[in-house]
C-alpha positions as CSV (number, residue, x, y, z in Angstrom):
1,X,7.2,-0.1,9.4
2,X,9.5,-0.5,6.8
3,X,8.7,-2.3,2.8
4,X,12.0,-3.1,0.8
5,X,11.0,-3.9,-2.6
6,X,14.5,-4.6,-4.7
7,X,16.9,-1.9,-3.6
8,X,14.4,0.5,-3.0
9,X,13.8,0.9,1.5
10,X,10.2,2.9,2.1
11,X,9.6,4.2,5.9
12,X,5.8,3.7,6.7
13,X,4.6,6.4,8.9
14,X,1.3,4.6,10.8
15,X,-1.6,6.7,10.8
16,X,-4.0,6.7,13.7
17,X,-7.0,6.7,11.1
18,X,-7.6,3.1,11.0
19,X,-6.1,1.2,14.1
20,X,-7.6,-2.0,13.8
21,X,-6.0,-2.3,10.3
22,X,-2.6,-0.8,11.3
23,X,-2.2,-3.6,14.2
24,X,-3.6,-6.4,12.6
25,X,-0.9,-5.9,9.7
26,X,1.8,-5.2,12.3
27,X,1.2,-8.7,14.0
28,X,1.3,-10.6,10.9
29,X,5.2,-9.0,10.0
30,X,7.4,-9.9,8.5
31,X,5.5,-10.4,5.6
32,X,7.1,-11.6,2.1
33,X,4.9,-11.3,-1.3
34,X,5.7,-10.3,-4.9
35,X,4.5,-7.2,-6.4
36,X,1.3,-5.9,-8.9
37,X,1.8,-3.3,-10.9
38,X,-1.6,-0.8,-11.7
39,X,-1.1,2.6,-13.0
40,X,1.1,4.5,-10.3
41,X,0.2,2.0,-7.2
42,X,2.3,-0.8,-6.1
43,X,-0.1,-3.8,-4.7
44,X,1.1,-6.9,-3.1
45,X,-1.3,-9.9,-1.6
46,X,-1.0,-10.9,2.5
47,X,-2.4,-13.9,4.6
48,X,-3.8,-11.0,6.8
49,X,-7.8,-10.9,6.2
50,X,-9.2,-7.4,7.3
51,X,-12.6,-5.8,6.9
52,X,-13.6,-2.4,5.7
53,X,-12.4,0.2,8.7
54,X,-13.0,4.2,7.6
55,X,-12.3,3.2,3.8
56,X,-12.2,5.3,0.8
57,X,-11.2,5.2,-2.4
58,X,-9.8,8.7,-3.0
59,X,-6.3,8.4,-1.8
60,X,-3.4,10.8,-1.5
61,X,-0.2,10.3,-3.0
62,X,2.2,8.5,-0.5
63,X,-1.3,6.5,0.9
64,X,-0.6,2.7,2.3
65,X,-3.7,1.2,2.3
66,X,-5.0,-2.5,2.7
67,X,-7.1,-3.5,0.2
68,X,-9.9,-5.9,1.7
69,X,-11.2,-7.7,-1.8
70,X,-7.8,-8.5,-2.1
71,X,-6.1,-9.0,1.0
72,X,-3.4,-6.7,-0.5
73,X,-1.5,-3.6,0.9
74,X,-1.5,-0.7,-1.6
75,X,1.3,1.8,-2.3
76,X,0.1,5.2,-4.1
77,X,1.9,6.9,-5.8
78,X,0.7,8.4,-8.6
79,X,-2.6,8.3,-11.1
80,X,-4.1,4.6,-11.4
81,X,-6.3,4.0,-14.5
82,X,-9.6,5.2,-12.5
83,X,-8.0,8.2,-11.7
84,X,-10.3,11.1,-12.4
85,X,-7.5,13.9,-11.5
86,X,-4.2,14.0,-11.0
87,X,-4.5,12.3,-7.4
88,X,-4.8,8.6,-6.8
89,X,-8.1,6.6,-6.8
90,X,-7.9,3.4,-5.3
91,X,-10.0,0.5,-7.9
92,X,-12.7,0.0,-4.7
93,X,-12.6,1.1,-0.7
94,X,-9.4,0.7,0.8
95,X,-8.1,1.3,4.3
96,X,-5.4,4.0,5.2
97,X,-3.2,3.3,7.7
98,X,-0.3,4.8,6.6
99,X,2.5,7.5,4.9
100,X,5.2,7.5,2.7
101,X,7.1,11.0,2.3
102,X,10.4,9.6,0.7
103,X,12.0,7.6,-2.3
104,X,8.2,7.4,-3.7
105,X,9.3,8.1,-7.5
106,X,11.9,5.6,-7.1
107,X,8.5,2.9,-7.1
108,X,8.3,3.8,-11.1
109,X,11.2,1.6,-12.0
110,X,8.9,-1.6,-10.1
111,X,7.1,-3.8,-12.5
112,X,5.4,-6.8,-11.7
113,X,6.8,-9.8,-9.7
114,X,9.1,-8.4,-7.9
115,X,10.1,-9.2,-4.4
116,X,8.6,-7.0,-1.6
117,X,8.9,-7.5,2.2
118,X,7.4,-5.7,5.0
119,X,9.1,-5.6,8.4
120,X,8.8,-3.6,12.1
């Protein structure tokens, strides 16, 4: 799965840790949103409606999560103002299903509003 957000390209790696949430948000691609900026995470709202599924809210830098309250995937990469530590805290449970290992601290340049889309 790929999310392009300006000229930035991020390569998903789906996890197998929550594979109802991984296919659901594959079946609804392409999805087109606009970006939230919080802390070091990147959120943007979907159409796709997904309950809890092995959530947490400790999260590892280069976590994609969907974000049930808010319909939203979630890009960490970095501290977010719960943050206790260095490493990411999502603001309530979210679902992992997924990896970013490159062009993460190219995110810090995204503010809000900005055009993001998610394709295969």
């Amino acid at each position: 799965m790929k999310i392009k957000i300006k000229n930035i390209e991020l390569e998903v790696e789906l996890m197998n840790k929550n594979p109802v949430t991984a296919e659901k948000i594959l079946k609804a691609l392409p999805i087109e949103s606009s970006t939230n900026r919080w802390g070091d995470e990147i959120y943007f709202e979907t159409d796709v409606e997904i309950e809890e599924e092995n959530s947490q809210e400790e999260v590892e830098i280069g976590d994609v999560a969907y974000w049930p309250p808010g319909k939203a995937i979630c890009i960490f990469f970095g501290r977010t103002p719960v943050s206790t530590s260095n490493k990411p805290k999502a603001y309530s449970a979210v679902n992992v299903f997924g990896k970013v290992a490159k062009n993460l601290q190219l995110l810090k340049k995204i503010r809000d509003d900005e055009k993001v889309e998610v394709c295969k």
